[in-house]
Each structure stands twice: as structure tokens, then as C-alpha cells.
N, C-alpha and C positions, 0 to 999 in steps of 0.2 A: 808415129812412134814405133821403135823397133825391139822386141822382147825375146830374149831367146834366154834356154836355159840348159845347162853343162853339168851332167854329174859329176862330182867330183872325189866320193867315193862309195860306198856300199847305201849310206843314210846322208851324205851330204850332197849340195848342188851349190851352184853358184848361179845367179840371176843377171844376164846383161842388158841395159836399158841405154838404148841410143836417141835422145831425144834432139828432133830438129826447131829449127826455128818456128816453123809453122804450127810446132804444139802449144808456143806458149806465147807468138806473138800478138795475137788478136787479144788475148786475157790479159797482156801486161799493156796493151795500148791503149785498153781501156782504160783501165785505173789511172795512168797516167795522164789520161783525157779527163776524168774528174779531178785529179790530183789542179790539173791547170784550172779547171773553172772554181775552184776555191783556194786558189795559193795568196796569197797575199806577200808578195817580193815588195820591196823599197823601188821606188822607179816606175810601177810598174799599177797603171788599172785592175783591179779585182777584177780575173777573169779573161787578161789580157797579156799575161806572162808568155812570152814565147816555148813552144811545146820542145825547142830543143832546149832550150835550161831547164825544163824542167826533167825532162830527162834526165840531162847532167846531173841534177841535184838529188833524182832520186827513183831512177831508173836501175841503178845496181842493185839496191834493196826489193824494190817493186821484182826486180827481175827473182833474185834468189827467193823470198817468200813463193811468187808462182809457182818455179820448178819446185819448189820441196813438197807445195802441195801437191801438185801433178804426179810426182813422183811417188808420193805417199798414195794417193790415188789408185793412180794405175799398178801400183806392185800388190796391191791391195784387190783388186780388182781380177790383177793375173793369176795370183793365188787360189782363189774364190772360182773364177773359171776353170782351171785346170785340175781343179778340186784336190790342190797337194795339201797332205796332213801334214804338218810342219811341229816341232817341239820350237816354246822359246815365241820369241821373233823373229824375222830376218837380220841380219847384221853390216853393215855395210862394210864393203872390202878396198880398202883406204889403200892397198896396195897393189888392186887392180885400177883403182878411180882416179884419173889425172886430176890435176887441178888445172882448175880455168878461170878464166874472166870474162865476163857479159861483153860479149862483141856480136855485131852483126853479123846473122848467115853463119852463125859457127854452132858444130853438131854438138852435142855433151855426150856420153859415156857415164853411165853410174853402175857399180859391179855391186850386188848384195848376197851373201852368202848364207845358205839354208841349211837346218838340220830336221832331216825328215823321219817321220815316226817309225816304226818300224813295224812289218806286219806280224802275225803271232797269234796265238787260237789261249780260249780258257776254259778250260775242261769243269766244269761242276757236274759230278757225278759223286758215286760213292766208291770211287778209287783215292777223292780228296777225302784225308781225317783230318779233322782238325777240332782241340779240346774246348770243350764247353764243361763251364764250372758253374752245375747246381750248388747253392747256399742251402745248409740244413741248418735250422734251428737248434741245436743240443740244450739238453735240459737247464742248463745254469741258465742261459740267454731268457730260455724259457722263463726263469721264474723272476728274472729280474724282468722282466716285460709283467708276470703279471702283479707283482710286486708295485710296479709304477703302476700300473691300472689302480689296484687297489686303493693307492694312494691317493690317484687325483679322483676318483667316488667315494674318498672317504669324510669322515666326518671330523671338526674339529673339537677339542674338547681340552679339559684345562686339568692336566695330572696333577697330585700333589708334589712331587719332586722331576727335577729338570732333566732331560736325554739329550744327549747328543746333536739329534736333530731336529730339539724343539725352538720355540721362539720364547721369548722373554718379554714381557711390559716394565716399565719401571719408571726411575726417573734419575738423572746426572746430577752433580752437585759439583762444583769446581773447588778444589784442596788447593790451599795455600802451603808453602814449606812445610809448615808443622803440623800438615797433616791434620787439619780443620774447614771445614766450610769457609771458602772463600767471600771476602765482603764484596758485592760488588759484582763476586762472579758470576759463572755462566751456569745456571740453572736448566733444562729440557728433561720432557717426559718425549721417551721414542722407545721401540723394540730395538733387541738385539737379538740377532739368528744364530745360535752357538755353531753352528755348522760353519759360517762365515771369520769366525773367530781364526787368527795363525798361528800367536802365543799358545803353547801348551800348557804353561803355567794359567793363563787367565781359563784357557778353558776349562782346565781341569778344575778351576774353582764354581765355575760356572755351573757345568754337570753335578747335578746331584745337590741342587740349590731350593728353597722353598722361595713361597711369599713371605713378604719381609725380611730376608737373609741380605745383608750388600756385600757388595764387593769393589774395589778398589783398583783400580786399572788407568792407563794410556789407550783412550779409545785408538789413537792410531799407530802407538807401536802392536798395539793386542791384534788390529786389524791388517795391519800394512797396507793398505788402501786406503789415501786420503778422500778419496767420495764417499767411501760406506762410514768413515769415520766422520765427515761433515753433517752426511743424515743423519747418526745418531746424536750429534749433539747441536742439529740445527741453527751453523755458522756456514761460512764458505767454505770452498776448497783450501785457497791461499791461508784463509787466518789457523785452520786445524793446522795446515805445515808448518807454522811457526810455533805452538803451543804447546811448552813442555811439561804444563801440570798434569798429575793425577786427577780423576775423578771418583767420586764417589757412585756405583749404581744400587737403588733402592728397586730388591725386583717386588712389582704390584699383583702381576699375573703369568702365568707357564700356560701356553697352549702348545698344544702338537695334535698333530691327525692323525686320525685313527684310520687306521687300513680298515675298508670298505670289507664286512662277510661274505664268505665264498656261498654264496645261497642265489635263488634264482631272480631275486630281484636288483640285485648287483649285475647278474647275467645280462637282464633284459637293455638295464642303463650302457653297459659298454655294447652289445651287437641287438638293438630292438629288431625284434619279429625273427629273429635267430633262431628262438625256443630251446632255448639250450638249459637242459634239466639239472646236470651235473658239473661236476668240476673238472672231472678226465673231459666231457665234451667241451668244456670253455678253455682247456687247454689245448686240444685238437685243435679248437677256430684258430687260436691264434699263433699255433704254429703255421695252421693253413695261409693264416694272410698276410706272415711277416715272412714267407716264404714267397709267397707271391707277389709282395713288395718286391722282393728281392730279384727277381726275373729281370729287372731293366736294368738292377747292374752288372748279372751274369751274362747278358746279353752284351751290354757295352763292352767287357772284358773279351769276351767273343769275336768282337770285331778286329782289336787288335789282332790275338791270336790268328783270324781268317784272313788278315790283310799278310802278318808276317807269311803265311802257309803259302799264301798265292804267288805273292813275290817271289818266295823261293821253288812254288814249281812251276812256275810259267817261265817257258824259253825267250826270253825278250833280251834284245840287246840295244844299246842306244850309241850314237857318236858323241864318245863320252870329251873328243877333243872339243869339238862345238860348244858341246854341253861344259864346261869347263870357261870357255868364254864368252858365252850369251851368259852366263852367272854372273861374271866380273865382270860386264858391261852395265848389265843391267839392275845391279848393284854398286854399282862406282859408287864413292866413298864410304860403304858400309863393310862389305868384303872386299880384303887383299886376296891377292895368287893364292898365298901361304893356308888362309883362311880356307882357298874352296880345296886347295891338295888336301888339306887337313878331314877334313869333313864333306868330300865327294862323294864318298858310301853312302852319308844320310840322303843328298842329294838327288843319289843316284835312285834308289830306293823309294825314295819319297815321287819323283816321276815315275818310276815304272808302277807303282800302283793307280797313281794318277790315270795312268794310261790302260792298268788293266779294270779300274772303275768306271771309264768313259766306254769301253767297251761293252761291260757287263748290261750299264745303264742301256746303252745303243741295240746290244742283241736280246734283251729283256723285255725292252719295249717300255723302261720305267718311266715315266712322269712326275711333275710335281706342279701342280697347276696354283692360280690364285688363290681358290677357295681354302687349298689346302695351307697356304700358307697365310690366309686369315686365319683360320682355325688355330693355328701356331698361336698367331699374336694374341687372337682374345684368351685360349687356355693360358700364358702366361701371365697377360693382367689377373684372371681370374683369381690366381695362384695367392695375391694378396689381398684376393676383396673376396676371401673364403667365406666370413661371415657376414656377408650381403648378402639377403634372398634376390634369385635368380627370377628378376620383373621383366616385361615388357621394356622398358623404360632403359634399366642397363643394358638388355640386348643388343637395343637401338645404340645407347651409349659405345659400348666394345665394336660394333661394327664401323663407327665411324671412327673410333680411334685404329681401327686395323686398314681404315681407307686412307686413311693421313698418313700411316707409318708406311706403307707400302709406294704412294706419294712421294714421301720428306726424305724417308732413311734409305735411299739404293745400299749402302754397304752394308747394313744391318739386316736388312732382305736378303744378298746374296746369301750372307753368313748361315741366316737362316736357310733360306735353298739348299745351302749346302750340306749343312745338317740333316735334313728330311731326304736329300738323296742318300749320304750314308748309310742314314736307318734304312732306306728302302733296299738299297744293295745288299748290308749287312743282313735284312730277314729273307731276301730272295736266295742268296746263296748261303743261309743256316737250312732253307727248304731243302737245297738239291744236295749236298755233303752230307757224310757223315758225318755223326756229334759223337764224341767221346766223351759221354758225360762223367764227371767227375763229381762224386759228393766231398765236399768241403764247408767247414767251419766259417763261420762269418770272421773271425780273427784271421785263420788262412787264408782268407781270399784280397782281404786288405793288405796283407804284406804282400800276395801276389800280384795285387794291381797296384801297388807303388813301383814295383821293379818292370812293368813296363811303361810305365811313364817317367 
């Protein structure tokens, strides 16, 4: 077989492959020699078909599967030796490639056309800035955090008159037209959550209600939800959407929780062995930790930001005509022409970081081994089995599910890989850059990171 290859402009080449009969005679006259000792023709003993019909019958096929494998093969192979960085795939050049027919002693020609990477350096220094956006805590954030703390240590207890956002005991009574206890009807004792309430008129009668007081309502126009309206009156979904009587509610009991006291035994139950004496210090913690929360998603926004910066200072160019049609090739029926002119920038963009993260990873030296992407999988199961103590038992359990999944799911693996090298590139070049830290509000950073996604 004969391989030569042709630049044909600054990033592209063209690939010529002259194959002769001697590459693929022996491989196709084999098959063709089993194809005979198992054919079964009319006429003809099992085994005893003459090896020129069989060829006739299926020597064209036999022939083109070989060469496409050979051909996949060895362009594969030539590649690989001559260690060219290629974007895309090869593409096969239809308008250097004659067409041919399976005949004896005749050479083939197959032309394949290349687009080659281009070379280019990546400066991580601190000549690169690029913003990084610290999340401050601001007092309001602050107090509704410890507002909600308060809440879930707190205690319940049963006020004389109803708020806003207590619950209700009682019990339904189903009203006929005239506004009387239904015979027959539909009677349930269940809570009602005022807060869950849509009607402003029901709630407003609800607020400010005692024990023994009723009140008169459409559990599902008051609610607009036929589920929360099913559980309060303990039917189905289907028959409350059909049901247009009022009901009567008798309230029995008013509970609501009581926000937990700012005192140190409240401290100890939200951070044990904290030792946090005061209140300015239990508000320190929790600024400290919901700030610290916050690091992986200033971090993630980070990335962007470091991806957009690179692309635009790295001198990289690509043969964007190639690139333009290894797209449309290799998207056939999903993208038209129109499609990649339309959207070539994202394209374009999107490889050349491609290409300046395979680099980074390359002269970094980074890695992502097995272990590390067991570690992934079991940290994600763990995620829902929080309140499982952490035994023997499940350890054993997580590792074998991280040896299955690593096994079963190749595409969920890469995705993962992929992931973990992100992160790795993304904290290797937040080390070497400068960060332009930005303090910013947790509402500003959210509308910040909508607009780049």
C-alpha cells in the first residue's frame, strides 16, 4: 500500500492511498473460502459450491467491506505514526476519488482530506486578569438564614389566635345549597396550612381565627391545587375537580413554631462544639459558612469568565473552511449550511478552547485517574443517602456500585472525566492568573450567571 500526503493549505492536507490487489487479496479469499464451505446453493452439496459462483454471488461485497476496513485501518494507523494533530476526522475527497469496480489486478486510489491543528502557546501568568466574583453575605440574607434556623430548632406550640403562617386542626362538613350540612356528605378532620391558602378572602378569614370559630370555603377554589385540596378533604384528585359544594371548617386546634431563643443552647444544636457564646458570634459562623458554601459557585462562574479570557487572548487560528464542512458532514441531517454560517462563532470558539484545555491539561501535567472518578460516584450516591451512618457495610456497598458504573456506563464516565478535568484546569489556571476579585451580592451574581448561560 502506498501513502503519501499533500499540504494543501497553511492547516489543511490531503491524504492519497493507492491500494493494490496484494493488500486485500489474501483477506477477501479467505472469507470467500469459508463463505463456500457453508453456502447452501440449490444444486449444489453443502460445501461443494463452486468458488467461482461464489465469488460471483458475493465477492463485490466481501471485496468492499475489506477495503473500507483496510482502509479505516491503515489511515488510522498513518495518522498515529506520523503523529499529525488533526481537528474533526478525515473527510473523504469524493472529487479526487474515482469510482471503481471490484476487478482483478486493478489498483484503487482513495484521497482523504485533513484539517490540522494549529500550533500556538498559553501564557498563564499574571499578565492574564480575569474576574472572579466573591458572594458576600449582606445583613437581610443574613437574618433570613438565621430566621430559618430559628425556625427548624424551634418549638411548636398552640397560640390562642391564628397567623399567617400557622397550621389549623379541624374538621370539613360538606354544605348543601342551602347552606346546611349535607346528608350523606362528605365529612374529614385534616389540617389546613394558611400559608398554602390563594383566596384572599378565605385567608383573611382564616388569620385571626380561634378554636371553635368555622369558616366556610371551596377547599379547591381557596387552594387552587387539586392535591392539597384532596388531602384536606380525604377523596381523590379526580372527584375534588369535580365538586362544587362549599364546606364548612370547625377549627379544633392552632399550632405554629416558635422561633428557637438566641441563647447558647440553640448555638450548640445548630454548630456542636462551635462554642459560640453570643449572637454577633453565631452570626459570624454563618456568614462564614454560607460564604464558604458559596466558593464552588464563584468558582464555576470563574470558569466561564477564564475560558471566555483565554479564547480571546490566545493567538489561535483554525481552517475554518474544513471546519465548516467536517461540521455538515458529520452532522448530516441535524445541521444545514445555513445552520453552521449561522452559528460558526459558537463553533469556532467552542474548538479553540477545546484545543487551548487539551493543551493546558498536556503541559500541566494533569490527570484524572480511576480512583479519582470512583470518588465522584460514590460522593454522588452519598448525596441521597445523607442520613445513612457511614458503616463498613455501605462502604463495601458504594465501591461496588462505582465498579459497575465505571463497567456499564462508558458515556456517563466520559461525561464525568470531563468534568473533573474542567475543574482541574479551571483551579490550575485560577493558581497562575490574576483574580480580580469582585465582591458581590448573592442576587447580583445570579443574574450574572444567567447571562452567561
Amino acid at each position: 500500500m502506498e501513502i503519501t500526503r499533500e499540504n494543501t493549505g497553511e492547516l489543511t492536507a490531503t491524504i492519497k492511498m493507492v491500494i493494490s490487489p496484494a493488500d486485500h487479496n489474501e483477506s477477501v479469499t479467505k472469507i470467500l473460502k469459508d463463505y463456500q464451505r457453508k453456502a447452501n446453493v440449490p444444486g449444489f452439496r453443502p460445501g461443494h459450491v463452486p468458488f467461482g459462483m461464489i465469488k460471483k454471488l458475493y465477492g463485490g461485497a466481501v471485496f468492499a467491506e475489506e477495503v473500507n476496513k483496510l482502509v479505516s485501518d491503515k489511515l488510522h494507523n498513518y495518522i498515529e505514526d506520523e503523529k499529525l494533530d488533526i481537528l474533526g476526522q478525515p473527510l473523504p475527497n469524493t472529487t479526487l476519488t474515482p469510482e471503481f469496480d471490484w476487478k482483478e489486478g486493478q489498483d484503487i486510489e482513495f484521497f482523504f482530506d485533513l484539517g490540522m491543528s494549529p500550533s500556538f502557546d498559553v501564557v498563564l501568568d499574571e499578565t492574564i486578569a480575569v474576574d472572579y466574583h466573591v458572594i458576600k453575605v449582606d445583613d437581610t440574607m443574613l437574618d433570613k438564614y438565621t430566621d430559618d434556623m430559628r425556625q427548624r430548632f424551634g418549638t411548636m406550640i398552640n397560640p390562642e389566635i391564628a397567623g399567617e403562617k400557622d397550621v389549623l386542626f379541624g374538621e370539613f362538613v360538606q354544605l348543601g345549597t342551602d347552606g346546611n350540612s349535607l346528608e350523606g356528605g362528605i365529612t374529614h378532620s385534616s389540617k389546613v396550612t394558611i400559608d398554602l391558602i390563594a383566596d384572599s378572602d378565605v385567608k383573611g378569614k382564616l388569620i385571626g381565627s380561634k378554636v371553635g370559630d368555622t369558616v366556610v370555603f371551596n377547599p379547591l377554589k381557596a387552594t387552587g391545587n387539586a392535591v392539597e385540596a384532596s388531602a384536606m378533604l380525604g377523596i381523590t384528585k379526580s372527584e375534588v375537580e369535580s365538586m362544587e359544594s362549599d364546606f364548612r371548617y370547625t377549627i379544633t386546634e392552632i399550632s405554629t413554631m416558635s422561633p428557637a431563643e438566641m441563647n447558647e443552647e440553640f448555638f450548640e444544636k445548630v454548630f456542636p462544639g462551635a462554642e459560640i457564646k453570643t449572637e454577633e458570634e453565631f452570626r459570624d459562623k454563618i456568614r462564614g459558612e454560607s460564604e464558604n458554601a458559596f466558593v464552588a459557585d464563584s468558582d464555576h462562574l470563574f470558569a466561564h469568565h477564564m475560558q471566555d479570557k483565554l479564547v480571546e487572548s490566545v493567538t489561535l487560528t483554525l481552517p475554518d473552511e474544513f471546519m465548516r464542512r467536517w461540521l455538515l458532514e458529520s452532522n448530516e441531517g441535524k445541521l444545514t449550511a445555513e445552520d453552521i454560517d449561522r452559528d460558526y462563532h459558537k463553533y469556532a470558539e467552542s474548538m479553540k478552547w477545546q484545543l487551548i484545555e487539551n493543551k493546558i491539561i498536556k503541559e500541566a501535567g494533569i490527570e484524572v485517574g480511576d480512583q479519582e472518578i470512583k470518588d465522584y460516584i460514590k460522593d454522588y450516591y452519598l448525596q441521597g443517602w445523607r442520613t445513612m451512618q457511614l458503616t463498613e457495610d455501605l462502604m463495601e456497598r458504594l465501591e461496588t456500585i462505582a465498579e459497575s458504573f465505571l463497567k456499564d456506563k462508558p458515556e456517563e464516565v466520559r461525561r464525568i472525566v470531563d468534568s473533573l478535568y474542567g475543574q482541574r484546569v479551571s483551579a490550575y489556571v485560577k493558581s497562575k492568573v490574576k483574580l480580580n476579585e469582585k465582591e458581590i451580592s448573592y442576587d447580583e451574581f445570579i443574574k450574572l450567571d444567567a447571562e452567561k448561560h
